[in-house]
N, C-alpha and C positions, 0 to 999 in steps of 0.2 A: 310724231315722236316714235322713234325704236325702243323699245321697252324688253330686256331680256326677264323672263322671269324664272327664277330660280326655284329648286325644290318645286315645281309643281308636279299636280297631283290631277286626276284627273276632272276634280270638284273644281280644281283653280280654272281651271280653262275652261272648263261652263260658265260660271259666273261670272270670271274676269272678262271672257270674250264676250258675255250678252252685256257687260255694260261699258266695255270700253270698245264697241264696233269698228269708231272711228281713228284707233290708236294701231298700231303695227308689234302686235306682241309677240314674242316667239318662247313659247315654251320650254324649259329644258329643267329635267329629272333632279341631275345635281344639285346637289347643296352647294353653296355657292362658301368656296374654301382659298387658298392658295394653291392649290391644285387645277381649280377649274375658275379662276378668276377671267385666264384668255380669254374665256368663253365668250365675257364680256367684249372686247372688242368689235366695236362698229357702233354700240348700241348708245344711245343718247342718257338714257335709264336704266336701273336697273330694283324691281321687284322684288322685295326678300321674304323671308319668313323666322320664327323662333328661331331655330336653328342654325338657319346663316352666318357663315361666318364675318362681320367685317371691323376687325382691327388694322392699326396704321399698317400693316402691309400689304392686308386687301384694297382697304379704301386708296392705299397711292397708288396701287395697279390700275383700279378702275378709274380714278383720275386720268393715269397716263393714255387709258385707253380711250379716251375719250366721251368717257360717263361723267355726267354734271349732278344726276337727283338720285335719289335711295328712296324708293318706299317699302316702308314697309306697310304689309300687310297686315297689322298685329297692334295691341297697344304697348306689352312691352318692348324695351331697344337696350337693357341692360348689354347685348349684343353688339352692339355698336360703338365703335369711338371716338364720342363726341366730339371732342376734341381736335383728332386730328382732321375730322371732317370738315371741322367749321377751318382750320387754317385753309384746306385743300380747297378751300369756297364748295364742297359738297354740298350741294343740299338735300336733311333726310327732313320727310315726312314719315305717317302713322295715323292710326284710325285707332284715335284716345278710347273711343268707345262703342260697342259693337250689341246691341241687343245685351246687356249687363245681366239679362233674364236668364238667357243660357246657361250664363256657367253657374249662375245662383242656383238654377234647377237641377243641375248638374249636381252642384255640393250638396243637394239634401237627398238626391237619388242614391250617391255615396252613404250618405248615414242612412238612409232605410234602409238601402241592402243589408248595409255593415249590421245592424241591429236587431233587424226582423231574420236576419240572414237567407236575404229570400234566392240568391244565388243558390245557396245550398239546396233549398227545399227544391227548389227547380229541376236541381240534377236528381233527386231522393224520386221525387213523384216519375220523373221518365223510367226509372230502374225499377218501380212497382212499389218502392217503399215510403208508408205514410206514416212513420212513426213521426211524431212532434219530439224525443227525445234531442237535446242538444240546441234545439230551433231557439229556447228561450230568449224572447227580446224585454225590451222596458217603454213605456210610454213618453215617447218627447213633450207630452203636457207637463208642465210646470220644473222642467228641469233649465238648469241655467247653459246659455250657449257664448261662448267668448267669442267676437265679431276683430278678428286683427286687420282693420283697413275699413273704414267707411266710406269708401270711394263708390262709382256707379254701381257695380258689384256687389260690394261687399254690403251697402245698403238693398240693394234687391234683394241679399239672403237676409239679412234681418225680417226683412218682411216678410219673409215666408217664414221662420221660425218665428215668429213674432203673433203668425194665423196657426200655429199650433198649439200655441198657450205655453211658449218659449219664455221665460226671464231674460232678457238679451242685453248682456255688459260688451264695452267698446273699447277699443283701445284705437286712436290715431291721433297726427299732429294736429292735424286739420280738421274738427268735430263736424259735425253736419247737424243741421237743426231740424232735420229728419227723424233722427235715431229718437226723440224728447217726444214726437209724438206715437213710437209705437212703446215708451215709457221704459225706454231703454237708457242705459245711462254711462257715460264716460269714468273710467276707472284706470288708474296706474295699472302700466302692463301685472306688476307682481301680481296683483289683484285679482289678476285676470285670471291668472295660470293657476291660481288657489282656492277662486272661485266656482270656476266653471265645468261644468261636467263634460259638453264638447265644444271642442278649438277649432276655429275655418280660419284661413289664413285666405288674406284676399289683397294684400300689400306687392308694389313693385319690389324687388330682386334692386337692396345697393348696398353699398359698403356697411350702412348702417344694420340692413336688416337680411344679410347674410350669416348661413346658420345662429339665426335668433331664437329658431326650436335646437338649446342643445342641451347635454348632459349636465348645467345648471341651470336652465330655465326647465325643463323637465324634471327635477326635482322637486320645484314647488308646486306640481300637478297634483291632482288629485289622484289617488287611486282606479286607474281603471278608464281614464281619462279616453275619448273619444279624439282623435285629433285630424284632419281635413287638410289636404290643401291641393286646392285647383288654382294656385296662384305662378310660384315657381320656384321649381326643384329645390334650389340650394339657400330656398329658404330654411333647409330642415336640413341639418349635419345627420347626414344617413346611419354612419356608423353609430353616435346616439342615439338613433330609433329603435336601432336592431339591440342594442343592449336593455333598453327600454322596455321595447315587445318583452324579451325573453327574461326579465323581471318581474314581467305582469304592472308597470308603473302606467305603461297603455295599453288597452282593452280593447280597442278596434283601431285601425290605421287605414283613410281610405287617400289614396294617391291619384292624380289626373296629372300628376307632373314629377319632372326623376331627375336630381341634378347631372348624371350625365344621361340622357336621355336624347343625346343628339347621336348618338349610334345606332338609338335603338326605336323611339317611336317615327310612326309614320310610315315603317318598312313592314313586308310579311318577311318576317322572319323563322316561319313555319318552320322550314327545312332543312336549319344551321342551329350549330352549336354556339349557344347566347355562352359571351368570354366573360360578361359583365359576372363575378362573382357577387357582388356587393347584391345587387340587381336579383340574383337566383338564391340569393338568401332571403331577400324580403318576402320572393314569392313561396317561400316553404311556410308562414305562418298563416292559422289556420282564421284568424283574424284581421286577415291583413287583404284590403281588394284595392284592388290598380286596374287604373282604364290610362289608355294612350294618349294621352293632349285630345281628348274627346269634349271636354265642355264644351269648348265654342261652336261646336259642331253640329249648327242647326240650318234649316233652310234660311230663315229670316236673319241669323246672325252671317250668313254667308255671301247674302245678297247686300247687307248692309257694311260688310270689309269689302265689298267688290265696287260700291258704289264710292266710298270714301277714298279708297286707293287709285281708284280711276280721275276722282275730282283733284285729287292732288295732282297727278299727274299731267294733266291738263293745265291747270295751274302753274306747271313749274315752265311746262314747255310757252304759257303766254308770257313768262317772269312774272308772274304776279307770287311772288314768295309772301308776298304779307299777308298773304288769306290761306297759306296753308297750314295744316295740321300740323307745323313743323316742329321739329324737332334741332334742327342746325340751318 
């Protein structure tokens, strides 16, 4: 099987290439767009990532081109349209779930910095200065944590705030009989948002649960509210943040994900002038820490998208679709 694979980086093609030896992959930088869809051409598959583009104009390109499978490399495919894929007989796969630990540990590194603000004191001790003024943090024992999604995820983070001496309330469709033994309990969203001192968001990106943090669900926050999300972007109506932040309604904001964030993370952008206004406002608040789509960004979660993307793969090219992680 010819495999193009998009957006890589040079992490993809380590681990993609150590576990798919026997596969014929070819590399390429691009994000895969209407732009660079020809690229596809020849290739049996094609590889994607967050970012990737494929709506019905991509995917009937890649069809004409003679592309049959889509993996993704990723658990979300809000990206993707289903739809038109499944008419096109596309078939996509996905790697449902990836070391769930990652980004769990990810979301609580987010809140200790945010807290302890230990980014700051970092830069304070290099310059020679050890004052404790400003550092002021709070203890996460016995404060309440609102858990939005109990999926693999979002239950790994309970459990870690749950070892801190967390109160931990939940909000999902779908409850897990998990959350009852770390004595965590299912609550209406309202509840949550009125309850809880900090918010993780850990839910897929869909019609239903786009911008679900807005300027009415963020009114019945708490003062001062903590709020998290290593989930995706446009789960948060940004422009409601930022009015938020500069009301003092939220108290700390840590970000691993940016609803346009397909311009910006993944690239050094060192050297250029970031257009993203919305984006250079968030970063002026002195409360506010962002990391690049960094969660999943472990050795063991890297190995384990590299293992599940390959097995798909493999799988599409024997026609055995019934055993894959599919998607369409």
């Amino acid at each position: 099987m010819k495999v193009a694979v998009f957006s890589a980086k040079a992490y993809d093609e380590q681990y993609l290439s150590q576990a798919g030896d026997d596969l014929e992959l070819s590399f390429i930088e691009s994000r895969l767009s209407q732009q660079t869809v020809s690229l596809s051409r020849g290739f049996d598959a094609v590889c994607v990532f967050v970012n990737d583009q494929l709506d019905a104009e991509v995917l009937t390109a890649l069809h004409a081109n003679g592309v049959r499978h889509v993996a993704l490399r990723c658990a979300g495919f809000n990206n993707v349209d289903l739809d038109c894929a499944k008419k096109l007989g596309l078939g996509v796969s996905r790697v449902p779930a990836y070391s769930p630990e990652a980004v769990a540990e990810h979301t609580l590194a987010l809140v200790l910095t945010l807290n302890r603000k230990l980014h700051k004191a970092c830069n304070r001790i290099k310059e020679g200065n050890f004052s404790l003024e400003g550092l002021l943090g709070f203890n996460l024992h016995g404060k309440t944590v609102g858990i939005i999604g109990t999926g693999r995820i979002g239950l790994a983070t309970a459990k870690l705030f749950s070892g801190f001496g967390c109160h931990i309330l939940c909000h999902d469709p779908y409850p897990s009989d998990e959350i009852a033994a770390l004595q965590g309990k299912y609550v209406p969203l309202d509840n949550l948002f009125e309850q809880a001192d900090i918010i993780s968001l850990h839910c897929p990106l869909t019609p239903d649960t786009k911008h679900m943090i807005n300027s009415q669900s963020l009114a019945k926050m708490k003062e001062g509210v903590m709020l998290i999300n290593t989930s995706r972007g446009a789960l948060i109506d940004t422009q409601a943040v930022i009015q938020a932040l500069k009301s003092r309604k939220i108290g700390f904001l840590g970000l691993d994900v940016y609803e346009m964030e397909g311009d910006l993370f993944f690239e050094d952008l060192s050297d250029q002038i970031i257009q993203d206004d919305v984006f250079q406002r968030l970063c002026t608040f002195p409360n506010v820490l962002i990391t690049g789509h960094q969660g999943f960004f472990t050795h063991e979660a890297l190995v384990q998208i590299a293992q599940t993307t390959v097995n798909n793969l493999r799988l599409a090219a024997k026609g055995k679709h019934d055993q894959l992680t599919r998607l369409a």
